[in-house]
N, C-alpha and C positions, 0 to 999 in steps of 0.2 A: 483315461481321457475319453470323453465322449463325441467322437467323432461326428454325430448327428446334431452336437446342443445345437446350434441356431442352422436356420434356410440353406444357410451357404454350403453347409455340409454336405447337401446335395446337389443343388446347383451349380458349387464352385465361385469362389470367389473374384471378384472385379482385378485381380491384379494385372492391371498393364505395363507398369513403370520397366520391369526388363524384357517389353516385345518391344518398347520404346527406345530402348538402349541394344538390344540386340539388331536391329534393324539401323541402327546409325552406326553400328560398330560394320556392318555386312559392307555396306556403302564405302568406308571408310577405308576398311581392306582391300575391297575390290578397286577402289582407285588408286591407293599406292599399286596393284599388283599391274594395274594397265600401264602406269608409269615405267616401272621397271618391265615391260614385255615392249616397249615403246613402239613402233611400227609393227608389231606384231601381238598387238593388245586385240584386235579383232578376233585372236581365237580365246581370248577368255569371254569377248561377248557374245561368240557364237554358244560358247560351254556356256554362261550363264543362262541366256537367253529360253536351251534346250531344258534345261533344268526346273526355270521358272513355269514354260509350257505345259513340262511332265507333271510339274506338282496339280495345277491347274486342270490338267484331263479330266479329271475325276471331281464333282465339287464334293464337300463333307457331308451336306444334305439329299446328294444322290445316293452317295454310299450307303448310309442311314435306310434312304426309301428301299433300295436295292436288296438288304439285308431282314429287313422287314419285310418285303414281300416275297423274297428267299423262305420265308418261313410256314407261307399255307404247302408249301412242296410237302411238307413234313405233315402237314394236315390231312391232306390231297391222301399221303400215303397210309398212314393211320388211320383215315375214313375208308379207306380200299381193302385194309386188311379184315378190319371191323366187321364191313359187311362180304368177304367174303367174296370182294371181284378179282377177276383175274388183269385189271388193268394196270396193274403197279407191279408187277410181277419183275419188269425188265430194271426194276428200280434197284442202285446197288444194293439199298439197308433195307430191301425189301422180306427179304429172311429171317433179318436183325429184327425188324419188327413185328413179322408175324409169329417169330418165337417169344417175343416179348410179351404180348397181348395174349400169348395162348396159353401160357405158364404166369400169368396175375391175371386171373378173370375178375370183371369188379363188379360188385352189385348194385352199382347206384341205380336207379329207374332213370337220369336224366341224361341222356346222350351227350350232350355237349359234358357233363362232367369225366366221362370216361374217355371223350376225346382230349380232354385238358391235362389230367392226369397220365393217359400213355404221352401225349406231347411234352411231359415234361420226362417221365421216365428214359425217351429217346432225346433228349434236347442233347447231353453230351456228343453223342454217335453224330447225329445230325449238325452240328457245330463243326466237328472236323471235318464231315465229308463237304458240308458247305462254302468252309473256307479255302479247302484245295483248290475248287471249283473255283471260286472269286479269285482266285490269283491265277489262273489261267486266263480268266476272264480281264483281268488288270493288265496281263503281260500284254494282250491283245490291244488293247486299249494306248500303254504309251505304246508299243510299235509304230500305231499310227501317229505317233507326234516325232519321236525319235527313232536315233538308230542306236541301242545301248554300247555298244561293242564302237561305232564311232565318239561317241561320248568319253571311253575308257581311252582312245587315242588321246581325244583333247585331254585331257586330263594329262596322260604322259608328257606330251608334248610342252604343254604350260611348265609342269614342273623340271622337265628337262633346262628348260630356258631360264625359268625363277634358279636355276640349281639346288631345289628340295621339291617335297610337295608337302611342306609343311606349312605353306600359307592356303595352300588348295584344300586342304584335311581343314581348316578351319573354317575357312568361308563353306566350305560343305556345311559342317555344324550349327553354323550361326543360320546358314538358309535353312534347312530342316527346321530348326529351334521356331524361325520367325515366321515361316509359312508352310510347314507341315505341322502345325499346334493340333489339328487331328487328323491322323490318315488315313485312307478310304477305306483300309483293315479294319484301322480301330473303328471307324462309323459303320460301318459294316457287321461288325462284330457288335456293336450293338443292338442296329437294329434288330437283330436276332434276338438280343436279351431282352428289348422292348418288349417281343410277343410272347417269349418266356413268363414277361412279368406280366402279362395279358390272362394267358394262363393259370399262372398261379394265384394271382387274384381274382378271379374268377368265383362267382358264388352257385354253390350246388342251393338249387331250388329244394330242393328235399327235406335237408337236413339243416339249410342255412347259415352254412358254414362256407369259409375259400377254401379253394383249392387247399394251398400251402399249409393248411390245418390238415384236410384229409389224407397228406402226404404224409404230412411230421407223425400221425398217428400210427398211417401205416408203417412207416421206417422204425415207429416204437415197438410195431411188433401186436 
């Protein structure tokens, strides 16, 4: 099956009909559950409440911008080693990369294509150490909206009084499903793979070729 035949394959398809039905089901549960906590329905709006704020810290399209300019770091350091300065030194993968660069020397005449090519050579390395970093960067981030550790109270507490938390474990899922449809990891993590693919498509002036051709060759050997 050809995952690409038509636009959508990339884009992603228009399907709403179960954000439509996930969100009236979210509604639905969460007002039986207030009925059954009855006078004491105020801590499932306070837990909702914390919940909806946290998803919201972050929008999808900061994450995105966030992860994409995440990405000249990895430029910044590869253009450091290149030439040679000592200012990227304090840099963790700063070793990582000047072993890398120093053991594949490349011949192209065109700087920006040797800078594209180590940029992909380290894109894995640079990915992990990136995304460590965005999640310290995220914890900080809801801190400032909630207090998680109060939140895991609420959560007790509801379910102590529902007697399960097997209506809490659901309305978790249906909230995730209906308004974390991408999250600040995943946009984040892409935009990272945006300048990947910035890279790789990338045309050497020389030879007239992209990247992703000078790579497939060289990995041929």
């Amino acid at each position: 099956m050809n995952t690409f035949y038509e636009y959508e394959g990339v884009f992603g398809k228009a399907e709403t009909a179960h954000l439509e039905r996930t969100l009236q089901e979210f509604f639905e549960i969460a007002a039986a559950m207030r009925r059954r906590l009855g006078k004491q329905d105020y801590l499932l709006d306070g837990y909702i409440s914390m919940l909806l704020k946290g998803v919201n810290a972050t929008l999808a399209q900061s994450a995105a911008e966030d992860g994409f300019a995440a990405s000249s770091e990895l430029r910044h350091l590869c253009l450091a080693v290149m030439d040679g300065k000592a200012d990227g030194e304090e840099h963790p993968l700063y070793e990582k990369a000047k072993e890398c660069i120093a053991s594949h020397p490349l011949d192209y005449q065109e700087r920006c294509t040797k800078l594209n090519l180590y940029c992909v050579a380290l894109a894995s390395d640079f990915l992990e150490y990136a995304a460590g970093k965005y999640v310290q960067q995220q914890k900080e981030a809801q801190r400032a909206v909630f207090d998680i550790v109060y939140l895991r109270d609420l959560y007790r507490k509801i379910g102590g009084i529902l007697g399960g938390e097997e209506d809490l474990e659901r309305l978790n899922l249906l909230l995730r499903q209906r308004f974390l449809i991408v999250t600040p990891m995943a946009g984040f993590l892409q935009g990272l793979t945006n300048d990947l693919l910035y890279s790789l498509t990338s045309r050497d002036v020389e030879t007239s070729r992209l990247a992703v051709q000078l790579w497939l060759e060289k990995e041929q050997g």
